[in-house]
C-alpha positions, 0 to 999 in steps of 0.5 A: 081457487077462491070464490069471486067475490064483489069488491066492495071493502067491509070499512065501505058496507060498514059506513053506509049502514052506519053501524061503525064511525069513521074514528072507530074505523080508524082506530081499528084499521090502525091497530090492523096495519101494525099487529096484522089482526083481522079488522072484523075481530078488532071491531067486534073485541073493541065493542064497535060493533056486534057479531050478528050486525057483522055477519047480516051486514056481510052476507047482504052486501056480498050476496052469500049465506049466513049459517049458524055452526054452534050446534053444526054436525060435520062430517069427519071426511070433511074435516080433514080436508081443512087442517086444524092449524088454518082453521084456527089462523083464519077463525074458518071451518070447512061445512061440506064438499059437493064435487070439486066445492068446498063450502067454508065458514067464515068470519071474514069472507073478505079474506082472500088469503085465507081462501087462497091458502086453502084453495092450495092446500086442498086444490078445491074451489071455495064457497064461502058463508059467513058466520059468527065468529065467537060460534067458529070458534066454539065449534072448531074447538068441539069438532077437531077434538075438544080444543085438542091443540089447547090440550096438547100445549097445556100438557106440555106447558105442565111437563116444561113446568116440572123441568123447571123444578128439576132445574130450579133444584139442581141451579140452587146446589151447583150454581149452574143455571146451565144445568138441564135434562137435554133428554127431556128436552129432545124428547118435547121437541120430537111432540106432534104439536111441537113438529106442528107449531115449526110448520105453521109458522114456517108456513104462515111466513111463506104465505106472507111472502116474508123475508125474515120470521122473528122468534122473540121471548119475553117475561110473559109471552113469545112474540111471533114478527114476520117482516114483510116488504121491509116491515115487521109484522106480528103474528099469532103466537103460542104460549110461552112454555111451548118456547124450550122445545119449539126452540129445540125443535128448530135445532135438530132441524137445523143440526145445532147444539140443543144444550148449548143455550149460553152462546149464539148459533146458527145454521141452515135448513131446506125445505120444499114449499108449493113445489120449489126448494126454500133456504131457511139461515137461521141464527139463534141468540141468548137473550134474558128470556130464552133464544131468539130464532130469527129465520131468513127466508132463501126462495131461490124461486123467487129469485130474479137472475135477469137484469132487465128485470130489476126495473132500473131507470135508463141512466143507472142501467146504462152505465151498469150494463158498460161497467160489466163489459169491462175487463178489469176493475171494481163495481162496488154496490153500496146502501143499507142491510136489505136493500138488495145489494146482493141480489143485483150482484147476483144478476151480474154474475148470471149475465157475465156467466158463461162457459168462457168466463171463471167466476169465483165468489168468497161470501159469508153465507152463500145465500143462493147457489149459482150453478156454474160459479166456484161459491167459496163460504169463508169460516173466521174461526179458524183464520179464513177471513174475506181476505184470506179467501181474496187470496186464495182464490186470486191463485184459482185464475179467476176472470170475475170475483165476486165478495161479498162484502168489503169490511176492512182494510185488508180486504179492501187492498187486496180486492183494489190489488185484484181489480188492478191486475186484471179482474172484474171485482163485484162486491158490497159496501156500506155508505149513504150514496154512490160517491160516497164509496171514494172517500169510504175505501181512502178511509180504510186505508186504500191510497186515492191513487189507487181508488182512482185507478181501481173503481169502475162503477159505484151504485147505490140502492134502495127497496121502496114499497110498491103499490098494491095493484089491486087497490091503486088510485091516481092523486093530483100532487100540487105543483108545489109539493113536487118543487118541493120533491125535486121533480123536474120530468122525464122525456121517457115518461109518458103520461106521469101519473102519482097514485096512492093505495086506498088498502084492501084485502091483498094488501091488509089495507096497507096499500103497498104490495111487494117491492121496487129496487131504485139505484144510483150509478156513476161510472168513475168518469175522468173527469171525477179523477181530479176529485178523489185524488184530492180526497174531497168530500163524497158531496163534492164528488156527487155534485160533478157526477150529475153534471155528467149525467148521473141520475140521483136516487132522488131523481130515480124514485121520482120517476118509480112514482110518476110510473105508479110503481110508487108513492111520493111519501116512500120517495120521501122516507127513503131518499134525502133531497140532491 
C-alpha cells in the first residue's frame, strides 16, 4: 500500500512559508472543486507559485527526497511495471524497485489516490519522491517511447482527418451526410491507443467511484464528466479527432450498430474490476458534434441488499419494516432520478426473498440480477409496455411484484387492481414528498376509493453527501440557525454533534466522501382515509401524518447531521422546511 505520509495539507505547508496567499489559495482550490485538476498544477500554471518552491516545500515539510528525473536513466523492468496511461494521469514515474518497494516520482506526493492505484495495479508498497513536474513530464515523454501515445493519436487524428475528405466529397454529391466508410471506421476502433483510451477512462471512472461517465463532443473538444457523489466532475480528455473511433470502439463492445450514427442506441457491457463483475448500460446519443456515450456504472459489488444497512431513522425503518409484512398492498418509493429509489426496492426484494415467496419483477433496464427472483425487461417497441408486462405476470402466481416504475394510468390501475387482489407491489414514482403519492395516483386516473383501499406504505427518499471521514470537524451551529433549521432533538441521539469537512486528499478538498439515503415514510394510517377520499391536497395529507408519528425528510436529515454523518448546508439544499 501507499507509503504513510504526515498529514499535514499542501494549503497549510504553503501558508506557513508564505510562498502563496490565502486569495491564490482560494482561487485555485476553487477551480480544483469544479474541474478536479491537482492544486499543485493549478498553482504552478496561474503563476502562484514556482516549481522548485513547490518541490523543497514538500520535500522539507513531508521528510521525503526531492530528485531531479530530466536526464534520469530507467530501467525498462522498471518502466513497465507502471503503465503509461497512470503515469501520465498522475504526472508520476516509477525511478526503481528494491524488493517488494517501488520508488515513485511524483509531483504531488500528497495524492494518495494515485499511490493507492498503483499500489493495486502493481501489489508493490510506494515510496514516493518528490520531483518537478515540468521535468516528469519531459522524462515520461522521452522513456515510455518519445510521446508514443501523442504519436499514436496525432496518427489517428491524420487518418480521421482524411476520412473526413472522403466524406466531405462524397455528402456534396449525394446529400447524405450519413455517407461513411464503417470499414475504416471499424478498422480505427480495433487501434491500440484507441482499446487503451476506453480502458483508461473506464478505469478512472471505477477508481473514482463514479456512478455515471459523460462522453460529451463539442466544436473544438470532447469533455470527459465523471458524476461522483451526485456531482459531475471533469476529467482528462482526449483530442477531439480520437472521438468517431473511440466512439465506435464503445459499440463493438457493446454490440451496437457502428453505422447507424443518426438515432440513439443503447446497450449493455460486463466487465471485471479488482476481482468483482461491473454492469456498464450505456446509451448513445446524436448531438451537433457527434454522440454523446453516457456510461452507467452497475457494481453489483457495492450493492447493499441489507436493510439495516441503508441506515434509516427508527421511525421510517419501523413502519418500512411493518409495510413488508403485509400480505397485500403497494409500498410506492417516490423522489427524484438518483436518489436510490431502487436500490431500497432491492433491499425489500432480498428480505422478502425466500424459497416460499414468488417474487416477479417487470423493469426497464434490470439493472441488477437477483438470484431467486423471475426479472422481466419490458421491450416497448413491440407493444410489451410496463402494463402489459403487469398483466403477464399477474398470471405467473406471483406472492411479491416488484415494477419498476409507475409512468401512467394504465399502470397505475393494473398495479392498484394487483395490490387489491392479493399482491405485495413495490414500485417506483415521482413526487416531491411522501403524501404527495395520494393525489399523484388519483391524478392518473385511479379512483380515491381505490388509492385509499390499495396503498400501504408511501416514502420519500433523498442521497445527501456524507462527510469525509478523514478530514471531519465538530462546528457550534448557533441556536438560531438550528430554530431556523427545525431542529427540535432527538431522545436517541446522544451527544448531537454537527461537524464539517476542512477537505483533504481522500476527499479532493470537497469535504464530502460517499453517500447517506434519508427517507420519509407514512404508513396509510386510517386516520389519513377521510383525507384522500376527499382528494385534499399532498399538504394536507403530510400535516396529519405527522400528527401520527411520521418523521419528515427535514427532520430525518437533521438527525443524519446531529450524527455527523452530515452537514446542515446538504440538509438545507436537499430538503424544504415542514
Amino acid at each position: 500500500m501507499a507509503a504513510k505520509l504526515q498529514k499535514k495539507r499542501l494549503p497549510d505547508m504553503l501558508l506557513e512559508e508564505g510562498l502563496v496567499n490565502r486569495e491564490q489559495l482560494a482561487e485555485c482550490i476553487e477551480v480544483h472543486r469544479i474541474t478536479g485538476q491537482s492544486l499543485p498544477t493549478l498553482l504552478v500554471e496561474k503563476g502562484h507559485l514556482g516549481e522548485e518552491d513547490l518541490v523543497i516545500t514538500l520535500s522539507e515539510n513531508l521528510g521525503i527526497p526531492h530528485i531531479r528525473v530530466a536526464n534520469y536513466s530507467i530501467p525498462k523492468e522498471v518502466l513497465d511495471e507502471v503503465p503509461e496511461a497512470l503515469a501520465r494521469q498522475y504526472q508520476m514515474l516509477p525511478v526503481s524497485i528494491t524488493g517488494e518497494v517501488l520508488t515513485l516520482a511524483m509531483a504531488d506526493p500528497l495524492n494518495i489516490m494515485a499511490m493507492d492505484d498503483l499500489h493495486m495495479v502493481t501489489n508493490y508498497q510506494i515510496e514516493p519522491v518528490v520531483a518537478m513536474m515540468s521535468e516528469l513530464k519531459d522524462a515520461i515523454d522521452r522513456l515510455y517511447g518519445g510521446g508514443k501515445a501523442e504519436t499514436l493519436f496525432n496518427t489517428l487524428a491524420a487518418q480521421q482527418k482524411g476520412d473526413a475528405t472522403d466524406d466531405l466529397q462524397e455528402v456534396q454529391q449525394t446529400d447524405d451526410d450519413e455517407v461513411e466508410d464503417v470499414s475504416k471506421l471499424e478498422e480505427g476502433a480495433e487501434h491500440e491507443p484507441v482499446k487503451r483510451l476506453v480502458r483508461l477512462i473506464l478505469f478512472s471512472g471505477l477508481e473514482a467511484d463514479a456512478s455515471d461517465i459523460h462522453i460529451e463532443p463539442f466544436e473544438k473538444i470532447i469533455r470527459i464528466r465523471y458524476r461522483v457523489d451526485g456531482a459531475l466532475q471533469e476529467g482528462q480528455a482526449p483530442p477531439k479527432s480520437m472521438h468517431p473511433n473511440l466512439v465506435a470502439r464503445l459499440k463493438i463492445l457493446l454490440g451496437c450498430r457502428i453505422d447507424e450514427k443518426r438515432l440513439p442506441q443503447d446497450g449493455r457491457a460486463r466487465m471485471r474490476y479488482n476481482g468483482r463483475e461491473i454492469d456498464f448500460r450505456v446509451a448513445f446519443l446524436p448531438c451537433k458534434y457527434g454522440e454523446k456515450v453516457v456510461l452507467r456504472v452497475l457494481d453489483q459489488g457495492t450493492l447493499t441488499l441489507d436493510l439495516d444497512k441503508l441506515g434509516f431513522e427508527p421511525q421510517p425503518m419501523t413502519v418500512f419494516r411493518e409495510a413488508l409484512e403485509l400480505p397485500h398492498g403497494m409500498v410506492l418509493m417516490t423522489g427524484p432520478t438518483g436518489s436510490g429509489k431502487t436500490t431500497t426496492l432491492y433491499s425489500a426484494l432480498h428480505k422478502l426473498n425466500q424459497v416460499d415467496t414468488n417474487i416477479v419483477t417487470v423493469e426497464d433496464p434490470i439493472e441488477y440480477e437477483l438470484f431467486g427472483v423471475n426479472q422481466v425487461q419490458t421491450k416497448a417497441k413491440i407493444g410489451f409496455t410496463f402494463a402489459e408486462a403487469l398483466r403477464q405476470i399477474l398470471r405467473q402466481d406471483p406472492d411479491v411484484v416488484m415494477v419498476g416504475e409507475i409512468r401512467d394510468g394504465e399502470t397505475a390501475d393494473v398495479a392498484v387492481k394487483a395490490a387489491l387482489t392479493g399482491h405485495l407491489v413495490l414500485s417506483t414514482l415521482h413526487t416531491n414528498d411522501a403524501s404527495g403519492v395520494f393525489p399523484r395516483l388519483t391524478d392518473m386516473g385511479v379512483e380515491p376509493f381505490l388509492v385509499q383501499s390499495s396503498v400501504a406504505l408511501a416514502a420519500a427518499q433523498r442521497l445527501l453527501k456524507r462527510v469525509c471521514t478523514e478530514c471531519k470537524r465538530p462546528v457550534n451551529v448557533p441556536k438560531d440557525v438550528l430554530e431556523r433549521f427545525q431542529y427540535k432533538g432527538f431522545d436517541y441521539i446522544e451527544n448531537p454533534t454537527f461537524v464539517e469537512g476542512e477537505g483533504c486528499s481522500k476527499c479532493k478538498e470537497s469535504g464530502y466522501k460517499g453517500r447517506v439515503a434519508v427517507v420519509e415514510a407514512m404508513l396509510n394510517w386510517p386516520e389519513l382515509g377521510p383525507l384522500v377520499l376527499q382528494r385534499r391536497s399532498g399538504h394536507e395529507i403530510k400535516q396529519q401524518a405527522i400528527k401520527l408519528g411520521m418523521k419528515t425528510l427535514r427532520q430525518n436529515a437533521l438527525a443524519k447531521a446531529a450524527k455527523g454523518l452530515t452537514t446542515l448546508a446538504q440538509v438545507h439544499d436537499h430538503t424544504i422546511a415542514d
